[in-house]
NULUM-779942 format. One record per atom (N, C-alpha, C): residue in three letters; x, y, z. Coordinates in steps of 0.001 Angstrom, whole numbers, plus 500000, padded with zeros to 6 digits. Layout:
REM NULUM-779942
ALAXYZ/...
//
This chain:
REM NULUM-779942
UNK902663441933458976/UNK902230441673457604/UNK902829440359457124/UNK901849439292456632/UNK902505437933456016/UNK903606437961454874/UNK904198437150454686/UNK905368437238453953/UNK904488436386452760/UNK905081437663451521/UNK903882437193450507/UNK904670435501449880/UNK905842435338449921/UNK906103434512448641/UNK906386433427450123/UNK906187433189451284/UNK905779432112451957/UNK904050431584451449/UNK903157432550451195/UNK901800432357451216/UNK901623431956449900/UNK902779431932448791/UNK902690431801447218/UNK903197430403446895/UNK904148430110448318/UNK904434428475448069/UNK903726427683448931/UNK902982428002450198/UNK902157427615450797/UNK901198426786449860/UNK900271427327448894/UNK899318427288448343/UNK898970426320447516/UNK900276426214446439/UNK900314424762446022/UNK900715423891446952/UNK901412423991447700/UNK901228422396448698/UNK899750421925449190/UNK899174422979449650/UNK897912422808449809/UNK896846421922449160/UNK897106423121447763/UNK896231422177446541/UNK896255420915446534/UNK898223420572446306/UNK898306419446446102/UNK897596418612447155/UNK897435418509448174/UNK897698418000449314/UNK895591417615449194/UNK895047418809448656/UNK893636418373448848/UNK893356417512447460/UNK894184417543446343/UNK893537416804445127/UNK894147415678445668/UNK895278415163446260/UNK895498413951446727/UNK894504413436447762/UNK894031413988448760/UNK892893413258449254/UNK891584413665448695/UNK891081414127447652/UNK890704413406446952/UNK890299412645445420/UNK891553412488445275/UNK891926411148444324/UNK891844409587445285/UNK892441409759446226/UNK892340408708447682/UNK890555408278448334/UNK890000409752447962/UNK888230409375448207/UNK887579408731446592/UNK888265408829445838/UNK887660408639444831/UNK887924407282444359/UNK889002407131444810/UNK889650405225444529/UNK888708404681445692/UNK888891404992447133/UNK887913404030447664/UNK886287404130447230/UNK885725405133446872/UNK884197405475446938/UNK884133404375445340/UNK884960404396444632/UNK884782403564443111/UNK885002402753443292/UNK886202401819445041/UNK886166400654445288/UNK884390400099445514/UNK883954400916446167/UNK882849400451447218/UNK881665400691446359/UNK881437400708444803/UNK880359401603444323/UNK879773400027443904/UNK878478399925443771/UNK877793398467443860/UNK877742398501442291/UNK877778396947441784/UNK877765396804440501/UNK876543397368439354/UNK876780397373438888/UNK875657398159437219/UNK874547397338437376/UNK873441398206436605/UNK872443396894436478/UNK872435395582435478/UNK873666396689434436/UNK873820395525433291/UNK874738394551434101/UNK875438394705434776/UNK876571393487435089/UNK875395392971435993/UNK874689393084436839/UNK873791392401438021/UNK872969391442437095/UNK872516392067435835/UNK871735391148435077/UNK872192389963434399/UNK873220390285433696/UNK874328389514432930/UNK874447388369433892/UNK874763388633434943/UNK875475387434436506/UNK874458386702436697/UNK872880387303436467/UNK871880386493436655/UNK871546385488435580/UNK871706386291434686/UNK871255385546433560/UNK872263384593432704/UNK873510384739433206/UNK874155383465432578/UNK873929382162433011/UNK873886381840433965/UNK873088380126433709/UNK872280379963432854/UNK871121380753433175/UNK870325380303432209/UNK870574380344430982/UNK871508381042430285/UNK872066381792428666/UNK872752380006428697/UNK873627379485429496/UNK874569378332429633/UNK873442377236429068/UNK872479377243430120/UNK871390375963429991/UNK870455375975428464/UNK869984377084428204/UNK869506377177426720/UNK870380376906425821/UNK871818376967426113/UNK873022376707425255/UNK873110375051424684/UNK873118374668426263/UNK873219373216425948/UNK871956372561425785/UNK870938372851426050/UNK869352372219425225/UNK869369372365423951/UNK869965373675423311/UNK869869373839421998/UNK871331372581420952/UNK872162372466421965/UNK873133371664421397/UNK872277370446421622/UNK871899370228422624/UNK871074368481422651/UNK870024368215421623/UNK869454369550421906/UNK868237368946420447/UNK868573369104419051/UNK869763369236418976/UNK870191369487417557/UNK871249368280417083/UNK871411367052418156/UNK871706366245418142/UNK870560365444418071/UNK869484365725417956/UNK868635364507418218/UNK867856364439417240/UNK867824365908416294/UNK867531366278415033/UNK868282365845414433/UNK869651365461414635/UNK870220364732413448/UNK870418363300413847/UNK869624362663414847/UNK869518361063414526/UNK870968360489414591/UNK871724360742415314/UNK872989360367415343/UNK872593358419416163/UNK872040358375417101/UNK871826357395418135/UNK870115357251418163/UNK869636356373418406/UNK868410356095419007/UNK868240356611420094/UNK866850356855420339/UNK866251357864421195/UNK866681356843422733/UNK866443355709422684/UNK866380354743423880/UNK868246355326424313/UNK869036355305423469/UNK870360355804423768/UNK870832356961423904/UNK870000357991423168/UNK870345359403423531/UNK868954359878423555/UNK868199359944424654/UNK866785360452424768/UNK866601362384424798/UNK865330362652423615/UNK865385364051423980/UNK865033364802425371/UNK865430366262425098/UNK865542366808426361/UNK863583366611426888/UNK862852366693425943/UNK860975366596426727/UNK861626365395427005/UNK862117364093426737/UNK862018362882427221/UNK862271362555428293/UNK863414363474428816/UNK864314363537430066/UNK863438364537431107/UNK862578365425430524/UNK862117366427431556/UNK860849365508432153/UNK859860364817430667/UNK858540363888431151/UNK859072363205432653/UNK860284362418432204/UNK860784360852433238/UNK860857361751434807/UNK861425363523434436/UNK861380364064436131/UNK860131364198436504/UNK859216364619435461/UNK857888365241436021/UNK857487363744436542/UNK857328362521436141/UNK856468361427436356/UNK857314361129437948/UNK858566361567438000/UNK858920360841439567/UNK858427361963440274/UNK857947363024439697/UNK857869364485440528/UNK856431363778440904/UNK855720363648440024/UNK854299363242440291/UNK853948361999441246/UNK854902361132441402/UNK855035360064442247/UNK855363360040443699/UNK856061361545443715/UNK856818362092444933/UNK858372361574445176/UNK858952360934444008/UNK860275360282444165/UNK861066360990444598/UNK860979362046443494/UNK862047363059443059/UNK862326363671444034/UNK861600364592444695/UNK861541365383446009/UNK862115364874446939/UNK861559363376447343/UNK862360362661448668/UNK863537362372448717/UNK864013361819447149/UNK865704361654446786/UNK866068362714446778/UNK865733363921446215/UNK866327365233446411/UNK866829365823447907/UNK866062365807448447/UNK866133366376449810/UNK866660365172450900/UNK866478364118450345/UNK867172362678451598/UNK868562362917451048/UNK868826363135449837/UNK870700363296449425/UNK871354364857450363/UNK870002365859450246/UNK870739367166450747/UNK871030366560451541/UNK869811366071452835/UNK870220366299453981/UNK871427365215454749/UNK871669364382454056/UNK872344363556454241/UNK873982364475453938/UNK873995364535452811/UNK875155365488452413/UNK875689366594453577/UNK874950367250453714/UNK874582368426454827/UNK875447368251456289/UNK874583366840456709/UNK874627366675458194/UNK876453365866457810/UNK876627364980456847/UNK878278364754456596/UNK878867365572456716/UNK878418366662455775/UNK879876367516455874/UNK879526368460457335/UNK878684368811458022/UNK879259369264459132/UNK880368368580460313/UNK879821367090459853/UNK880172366300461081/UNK881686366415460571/UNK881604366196459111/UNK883753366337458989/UNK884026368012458833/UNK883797368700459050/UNK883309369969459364/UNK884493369861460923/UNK883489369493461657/UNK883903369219463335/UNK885009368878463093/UNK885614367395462544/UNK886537366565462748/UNK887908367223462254/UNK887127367832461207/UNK888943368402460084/UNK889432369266460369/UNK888483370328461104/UNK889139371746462066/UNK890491371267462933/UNK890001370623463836/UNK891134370141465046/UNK892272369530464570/UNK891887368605463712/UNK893224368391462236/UNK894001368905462141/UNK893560370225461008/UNK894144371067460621/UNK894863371404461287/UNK893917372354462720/UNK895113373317463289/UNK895987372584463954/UNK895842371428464369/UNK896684370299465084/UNK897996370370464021/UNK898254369845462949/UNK898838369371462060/UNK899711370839461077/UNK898776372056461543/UNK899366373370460554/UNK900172374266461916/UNK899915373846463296/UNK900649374431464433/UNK901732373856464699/UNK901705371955464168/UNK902907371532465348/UNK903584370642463856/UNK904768370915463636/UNK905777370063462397/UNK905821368839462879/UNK906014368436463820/UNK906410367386464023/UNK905504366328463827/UNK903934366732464076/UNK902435366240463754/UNK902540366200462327/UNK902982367074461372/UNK902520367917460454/UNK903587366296459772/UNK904952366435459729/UNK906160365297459377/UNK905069363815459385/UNK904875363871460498/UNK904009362105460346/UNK902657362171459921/UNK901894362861460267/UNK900587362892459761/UNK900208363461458266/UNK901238363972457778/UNK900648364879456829/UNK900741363936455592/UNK901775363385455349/UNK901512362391453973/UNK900257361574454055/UNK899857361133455270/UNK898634360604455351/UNK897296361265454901/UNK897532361956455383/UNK896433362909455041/UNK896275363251453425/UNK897087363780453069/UNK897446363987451640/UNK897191362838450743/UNK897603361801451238/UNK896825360150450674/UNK895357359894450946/UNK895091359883451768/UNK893878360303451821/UNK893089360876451026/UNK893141361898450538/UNK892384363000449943/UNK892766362408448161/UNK893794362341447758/UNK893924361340446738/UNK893328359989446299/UNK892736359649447437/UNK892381358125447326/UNK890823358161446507/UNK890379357345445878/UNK888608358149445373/UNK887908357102446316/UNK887046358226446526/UNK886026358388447718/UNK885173356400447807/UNK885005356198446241/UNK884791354663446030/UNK884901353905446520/UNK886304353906446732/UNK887033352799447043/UNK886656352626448586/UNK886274353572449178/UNK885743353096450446/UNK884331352569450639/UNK883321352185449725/UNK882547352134450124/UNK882297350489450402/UNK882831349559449793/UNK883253348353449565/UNK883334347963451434/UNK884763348278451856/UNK885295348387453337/UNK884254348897453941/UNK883355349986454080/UNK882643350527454808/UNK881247349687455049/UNK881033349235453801/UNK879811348141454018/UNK879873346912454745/UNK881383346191454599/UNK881733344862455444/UNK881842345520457450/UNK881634346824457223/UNK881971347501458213/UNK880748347369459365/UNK879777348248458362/UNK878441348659458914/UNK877612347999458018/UNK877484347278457309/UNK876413347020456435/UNK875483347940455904/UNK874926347493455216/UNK873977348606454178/UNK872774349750455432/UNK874289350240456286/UNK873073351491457176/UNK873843352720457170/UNK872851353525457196/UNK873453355167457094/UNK874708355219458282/UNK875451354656459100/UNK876889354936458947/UNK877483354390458332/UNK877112353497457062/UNK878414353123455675/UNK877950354437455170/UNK876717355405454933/UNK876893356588453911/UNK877951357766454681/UNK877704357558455905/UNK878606358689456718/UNK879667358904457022/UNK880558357084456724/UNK881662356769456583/UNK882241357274455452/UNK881827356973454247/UNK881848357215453276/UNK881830358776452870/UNK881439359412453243/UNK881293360865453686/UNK882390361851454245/UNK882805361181455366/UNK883921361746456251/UNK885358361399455411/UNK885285360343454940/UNK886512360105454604/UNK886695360371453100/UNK885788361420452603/UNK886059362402451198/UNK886137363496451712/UNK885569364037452716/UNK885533365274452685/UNK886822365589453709/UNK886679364880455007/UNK887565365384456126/UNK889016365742455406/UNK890021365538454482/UNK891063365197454333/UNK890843366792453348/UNK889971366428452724/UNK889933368231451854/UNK889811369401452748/UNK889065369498454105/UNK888798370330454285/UNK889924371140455498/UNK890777369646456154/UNK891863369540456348/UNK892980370524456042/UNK893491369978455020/UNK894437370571453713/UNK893962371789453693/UNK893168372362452872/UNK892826373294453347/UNK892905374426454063/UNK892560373856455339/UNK893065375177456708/UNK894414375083457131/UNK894992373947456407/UNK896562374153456220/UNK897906374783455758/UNK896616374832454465/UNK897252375238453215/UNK897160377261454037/UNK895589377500454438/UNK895694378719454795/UNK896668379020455470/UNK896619378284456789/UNK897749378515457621/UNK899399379043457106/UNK899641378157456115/UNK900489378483455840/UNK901081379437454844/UNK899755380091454926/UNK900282381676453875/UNK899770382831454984/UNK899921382371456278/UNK899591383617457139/UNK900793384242457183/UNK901350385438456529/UNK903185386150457277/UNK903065386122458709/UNK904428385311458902/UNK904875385110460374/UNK904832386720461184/UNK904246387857460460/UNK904723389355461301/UNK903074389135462470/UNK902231388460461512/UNK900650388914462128/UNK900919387813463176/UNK901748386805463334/UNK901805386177464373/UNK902720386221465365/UNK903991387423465437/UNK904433388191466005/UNK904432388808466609/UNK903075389695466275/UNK902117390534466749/UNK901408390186467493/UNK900880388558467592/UNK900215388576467931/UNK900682388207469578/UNK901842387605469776/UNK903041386976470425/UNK902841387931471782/UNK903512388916470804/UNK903843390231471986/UNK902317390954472415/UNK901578391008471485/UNK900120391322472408/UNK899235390298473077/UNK900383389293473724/UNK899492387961474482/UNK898729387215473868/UNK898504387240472704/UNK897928386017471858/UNK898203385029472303/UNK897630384269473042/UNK898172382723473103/UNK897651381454472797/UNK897525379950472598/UNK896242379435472935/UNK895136379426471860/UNK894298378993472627/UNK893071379754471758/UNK892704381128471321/UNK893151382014472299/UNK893512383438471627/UNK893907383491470303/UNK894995383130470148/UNK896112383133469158/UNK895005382240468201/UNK894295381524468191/UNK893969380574467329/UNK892571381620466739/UNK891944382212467597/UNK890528382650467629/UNK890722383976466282/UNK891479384675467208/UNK892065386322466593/UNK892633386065465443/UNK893682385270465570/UNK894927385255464912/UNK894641384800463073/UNK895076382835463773/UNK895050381789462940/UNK893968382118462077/UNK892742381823462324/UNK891201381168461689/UNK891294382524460474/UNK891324383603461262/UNK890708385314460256/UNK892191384799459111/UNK892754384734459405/UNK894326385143458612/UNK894227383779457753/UNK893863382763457709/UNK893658381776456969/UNK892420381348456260/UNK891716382140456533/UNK890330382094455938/UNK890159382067454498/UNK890889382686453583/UNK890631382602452231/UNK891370381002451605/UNK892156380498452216/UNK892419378945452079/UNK891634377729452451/UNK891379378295453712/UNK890096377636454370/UNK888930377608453765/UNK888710378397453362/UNK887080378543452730/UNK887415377814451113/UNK888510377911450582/UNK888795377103449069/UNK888627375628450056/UNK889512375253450729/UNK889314373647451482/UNK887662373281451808/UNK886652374172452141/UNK885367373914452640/UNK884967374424451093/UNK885293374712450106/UNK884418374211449087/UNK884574372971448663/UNK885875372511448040/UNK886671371171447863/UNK886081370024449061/UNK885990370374450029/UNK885200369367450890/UNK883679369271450604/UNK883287370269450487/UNK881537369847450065/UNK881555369076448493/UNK882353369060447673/UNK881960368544445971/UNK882392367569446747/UNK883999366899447569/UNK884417365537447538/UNK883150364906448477/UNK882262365681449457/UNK881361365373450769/UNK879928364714449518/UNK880066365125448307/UNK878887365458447553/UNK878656364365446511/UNK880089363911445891/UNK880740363296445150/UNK880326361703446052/UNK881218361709447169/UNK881037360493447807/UNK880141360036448339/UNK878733361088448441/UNK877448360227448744/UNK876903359509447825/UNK877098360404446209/UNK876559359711445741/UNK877449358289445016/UNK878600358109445331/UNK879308357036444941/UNK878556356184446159/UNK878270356390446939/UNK877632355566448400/UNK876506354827448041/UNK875533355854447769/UNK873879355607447066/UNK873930354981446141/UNK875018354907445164/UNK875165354021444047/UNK875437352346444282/UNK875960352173445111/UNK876489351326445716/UNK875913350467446735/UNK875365351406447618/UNK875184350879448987/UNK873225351346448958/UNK872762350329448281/UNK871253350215447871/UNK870747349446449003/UNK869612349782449846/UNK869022349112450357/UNK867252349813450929/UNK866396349339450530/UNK865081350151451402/UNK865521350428452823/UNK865457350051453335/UNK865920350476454559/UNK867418352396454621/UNK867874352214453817/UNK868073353799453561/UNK867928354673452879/UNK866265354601452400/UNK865689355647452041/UNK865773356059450467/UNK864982356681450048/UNK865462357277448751/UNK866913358866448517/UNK867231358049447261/UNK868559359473447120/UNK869022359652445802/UNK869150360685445428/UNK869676360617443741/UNK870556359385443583/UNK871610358911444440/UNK872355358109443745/UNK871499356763443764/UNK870421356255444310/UNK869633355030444379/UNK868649355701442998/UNK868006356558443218/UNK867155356918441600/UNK868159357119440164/UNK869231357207440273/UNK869914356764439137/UNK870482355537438808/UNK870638354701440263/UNK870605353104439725/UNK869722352423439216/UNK867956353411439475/UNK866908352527439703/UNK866775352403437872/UNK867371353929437247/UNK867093353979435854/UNK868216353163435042/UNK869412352551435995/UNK869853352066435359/UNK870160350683435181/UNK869480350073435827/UNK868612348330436046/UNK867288348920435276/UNK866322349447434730/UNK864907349506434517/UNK865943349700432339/UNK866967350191432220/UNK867577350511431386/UNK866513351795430728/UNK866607352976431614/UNK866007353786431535/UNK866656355193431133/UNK867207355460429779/UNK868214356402429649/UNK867393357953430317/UNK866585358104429854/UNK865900359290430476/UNK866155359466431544/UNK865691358371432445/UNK865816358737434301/UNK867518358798434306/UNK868040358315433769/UNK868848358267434298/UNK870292359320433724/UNK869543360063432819/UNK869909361601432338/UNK869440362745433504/UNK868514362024433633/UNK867297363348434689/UNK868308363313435825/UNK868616361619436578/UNK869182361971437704/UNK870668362752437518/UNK871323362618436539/UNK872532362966436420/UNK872256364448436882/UNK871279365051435841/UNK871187366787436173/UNK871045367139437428/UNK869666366418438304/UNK869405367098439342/UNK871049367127440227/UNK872011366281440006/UNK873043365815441039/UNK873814367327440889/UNK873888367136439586/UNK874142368920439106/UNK873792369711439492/UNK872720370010439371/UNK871577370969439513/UNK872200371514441375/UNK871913370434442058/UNK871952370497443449/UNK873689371291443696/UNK874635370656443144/UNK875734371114443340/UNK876322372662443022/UNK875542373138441898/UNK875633374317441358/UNK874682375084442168/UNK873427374769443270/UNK872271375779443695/UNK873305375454445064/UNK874270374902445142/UNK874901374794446458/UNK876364375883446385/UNK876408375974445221/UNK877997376772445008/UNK877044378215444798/UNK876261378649444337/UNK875635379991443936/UNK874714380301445281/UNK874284379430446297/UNK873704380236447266/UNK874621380298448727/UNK875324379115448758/UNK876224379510450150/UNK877877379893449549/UNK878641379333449048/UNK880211379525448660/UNK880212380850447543/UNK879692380537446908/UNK879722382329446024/UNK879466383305446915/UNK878805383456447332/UNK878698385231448263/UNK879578385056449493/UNK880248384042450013/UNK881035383635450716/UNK882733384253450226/UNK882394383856448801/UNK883686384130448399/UNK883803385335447828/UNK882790385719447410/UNK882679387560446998/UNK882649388591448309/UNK882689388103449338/UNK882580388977450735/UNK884423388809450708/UNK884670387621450760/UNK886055387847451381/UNK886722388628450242/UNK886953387708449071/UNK887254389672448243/UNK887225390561448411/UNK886017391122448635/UNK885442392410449026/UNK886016392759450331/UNK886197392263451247/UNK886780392546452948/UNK888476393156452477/UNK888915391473451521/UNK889884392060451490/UNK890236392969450196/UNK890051393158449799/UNK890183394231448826/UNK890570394101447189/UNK890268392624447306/UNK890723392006445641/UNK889467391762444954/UNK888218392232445307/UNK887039392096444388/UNK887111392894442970/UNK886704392867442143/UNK887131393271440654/UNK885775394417440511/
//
């Protein structure tokens, strides 16, 4: 026969033991529960809430006549000047000759700044001489090279690519440095004694464990990769390389064309923000989410 007052303290341990797992199912299942429709909508709809914000501030400046229209042109004035290059086919070709230009830069310093990094975040002694350089580098504005780069290459798409590498490479650099160096020395301990070595060690280890630094450095490299084309295009004008926002905002600003040259400002925008909301935002809401700091 069971011993009753073993089976009487048994019982609450039990309990306890099942409302604790699950309170434990209920924290993860409320981690993992997908957002509301009101928050999904809200997320969608704030740009646009942002952009009606500031049309309504522009035209309410223009209602009060502060400046002449030739100096502060309204927002139809600025939308006509896109539609007429839209209608010309300008717009489109500068649009998409800046992506792809942008694009194919930052992969190429993409390539270059990886080996950098881990070069420079593995070995101190690299890290002692190379690293103030680097760090100067990335300080320096992207401008100032385009001057040097033209006596270089002259007005051909490697002064834009020059110009390119040497904004972005140094951000994206830093960066996988900066990750590196918030990996705890235990995961590389670990990794020591389970033969990590090498590229092992670099594959497994390094890259996963530095990734949320890394990926801040590969955003910071695409605005400086983004930034410095169009300081390039501004600059480094010639038919021979094609149309690009930063050549259609010089063109409005020799023609003394405030419109176009409002219009180009946005699209430069425009492009940079449809570049942070379709690849680096869900980029950066996954790694949250992986790791467990999504809100």
């Amino acid at each position: 026969m069971p011993d009753s007052s073993t089976t009487f303290t048994s019982t609450p341990a039990t309990d306890d033991l099942g409302q604790l797992e699950s309170g434990l199912d209920n924290l993860e299942t409320g981690s993992r529960q997908r957002p509301s429709i009101k928050s999904s909508i809200l997320k969608l709809l704030s740009p646009l809430i942002a952009i009606v914000a500031v049309i309504a501030i522009w035209q309410f400046i223009i209602y009060l006549q502060w400046q002449p229209e030739w100096i502060i042109p309204s927002p139809k004035a600025v939308l006509d000047s896109l539609g007429a290059q839209a209608e010309q086919d300008i717009l489109w070709q500068a649009t998409f000759g800046s992506i792809k230009r942008a694009a194919q830069g930052f992969v190429i310093a993409l390539l270059v700044a990886v080996p950098i990094g881990l070069a420079l975040g593995l070995n101190k002694y690299l890290r002692a001489i190379f690293g103030p350089l680097l760090t100067g580098l990335q300080q320096l504005p992207s401008v100032a090279w385009v001057p040097a780069a033209i006596i270089w290459f002259g007005l051909s798409d490697a002064t834009i690519y020059t110009v390119i590498l040497l904004g972005a490479v140094p951000s994206i650099a830093n960066g996988l440095i900066s990750g590196m160096d918030q990996i705890p020395t235990l995961y590389l301990r670990a990794g020591q004694v389970l033969g990590a070595t090498g590229w092992k060690k670099i594959r497994h280890i390094v890259l996963p464990a530095a990734w949320p630094g890394f990926l801040a450095g590969l955003e910071q490299g695409w605005a400086f990769a983004w930034r410095s084309l169009m300081a390039a295009e501004l600059i480094a004008v010639s038919p021979a390389l094609g149309l690009g926002l930063g050549q259609m905002l010089d063109i409005g600003r020799q023609l003394g064309d405030m419109a176009l040259v409002l219009g180009s400002i946005i699209m430069i925008m425009a492009v940079g923000v449809l570049v942070d909301r379709l690849i680096f935002s869900p980029l950066r809401q996954r790694t949250l989410r992986n790791r467990g700091l999504a809100r």
